[in-house]
C-alpha positions as CSV (number, residue, x, y, z in Angstrom):
1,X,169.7,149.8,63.3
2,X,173.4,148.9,62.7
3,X,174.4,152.6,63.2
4,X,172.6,152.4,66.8
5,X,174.5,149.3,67.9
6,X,178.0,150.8,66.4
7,X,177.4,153.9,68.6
8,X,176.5,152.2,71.6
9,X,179.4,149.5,71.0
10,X,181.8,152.5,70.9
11,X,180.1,154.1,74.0
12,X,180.9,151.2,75.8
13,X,184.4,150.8,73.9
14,X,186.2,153.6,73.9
15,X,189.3,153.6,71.2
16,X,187.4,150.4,69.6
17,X,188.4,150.3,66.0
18,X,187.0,149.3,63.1
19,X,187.9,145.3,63.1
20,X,187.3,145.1,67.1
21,X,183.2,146.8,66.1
22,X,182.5,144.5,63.3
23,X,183.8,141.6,65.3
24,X,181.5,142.2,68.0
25,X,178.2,142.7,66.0
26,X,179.2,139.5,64.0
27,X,180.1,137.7,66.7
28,X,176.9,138.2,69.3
29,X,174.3,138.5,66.5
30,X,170.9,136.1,67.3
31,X,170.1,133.0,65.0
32,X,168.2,130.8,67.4
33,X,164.5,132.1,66.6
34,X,165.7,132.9,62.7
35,X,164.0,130.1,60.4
36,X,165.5,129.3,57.2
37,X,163.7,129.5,53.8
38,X,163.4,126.9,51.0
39,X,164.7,129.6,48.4
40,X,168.4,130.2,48.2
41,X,170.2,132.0,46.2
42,X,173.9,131.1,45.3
43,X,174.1,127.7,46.6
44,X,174.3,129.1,50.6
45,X,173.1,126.6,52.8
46,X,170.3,128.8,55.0
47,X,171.2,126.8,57.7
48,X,174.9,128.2,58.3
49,X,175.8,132.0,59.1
50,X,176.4,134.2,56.9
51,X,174.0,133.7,54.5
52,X,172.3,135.3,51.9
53,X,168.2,135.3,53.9
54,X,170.0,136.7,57.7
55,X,173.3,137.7,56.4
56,X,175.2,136.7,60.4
57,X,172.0,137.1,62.0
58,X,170.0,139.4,64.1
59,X,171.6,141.8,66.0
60,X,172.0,142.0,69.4
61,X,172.7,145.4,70.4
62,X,172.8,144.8,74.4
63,X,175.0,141.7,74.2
64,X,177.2,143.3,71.7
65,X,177.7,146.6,74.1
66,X,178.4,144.8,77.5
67,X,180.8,142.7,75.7
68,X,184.3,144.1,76.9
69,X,186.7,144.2,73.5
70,X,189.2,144.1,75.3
71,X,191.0,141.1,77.3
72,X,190.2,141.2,81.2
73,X,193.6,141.0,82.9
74,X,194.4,138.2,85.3
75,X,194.5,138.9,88.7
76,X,196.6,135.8,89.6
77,X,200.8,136.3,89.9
78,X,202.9,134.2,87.8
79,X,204.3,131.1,89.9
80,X,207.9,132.3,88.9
C-alpha cells in the first residue's frame, strides 16, 4: 500500500525527493477513526502519533497526491 501512494505522490510530484515523499505520507496520514489499545509497548502513549499500534496513521493516498510539495507562488507584487 505504501508503494502505491509513493508512486502516485511522485506522479503528481515530479522531481519530489525522498524527504519531500515521506513528508507528505506522514503529514496527511488519517487518525480520527483509529482507536487506541490498552496494550503498549515501550511506554508510547497510543493516543499521540507515531506510535507503536498505527505507527503515523492510516494513509491517505488521495490527500497525500493532490497535496502540491511544492510552495504556490504569490500572485501579489511587493509594495516596494
Amino acid at each position: 500500500h505504501v508503494a502505491g501512494a509513493v508512486a502516485l505522490i511522485v506522479n503528481a510530484n515530479p522531481g519530489a525527493t525522498y524527504e519531500t515523499v515521506y513528508k507528505l505520507l506522514a503529514n496527511t496520514v488519517d487518525t480520527a477513526t483509529l482507536k487506541p489499545s490498552t496494550a503498549n509497548c515501550g511506554g508510547v502513549d497510543n493516543s499521540k502519533y507515531p506510535n507503536n499500534d498505527f505507527g503515523y496513521g492510516r494513509i491517505n493516498a488521495n490527500k497525500a497526491s493532490s497535496t502540491s510539495s511544492t510552495p504556490v507562488p504569490s500572485t501579489t507584487k511587493p509594495a516596494c
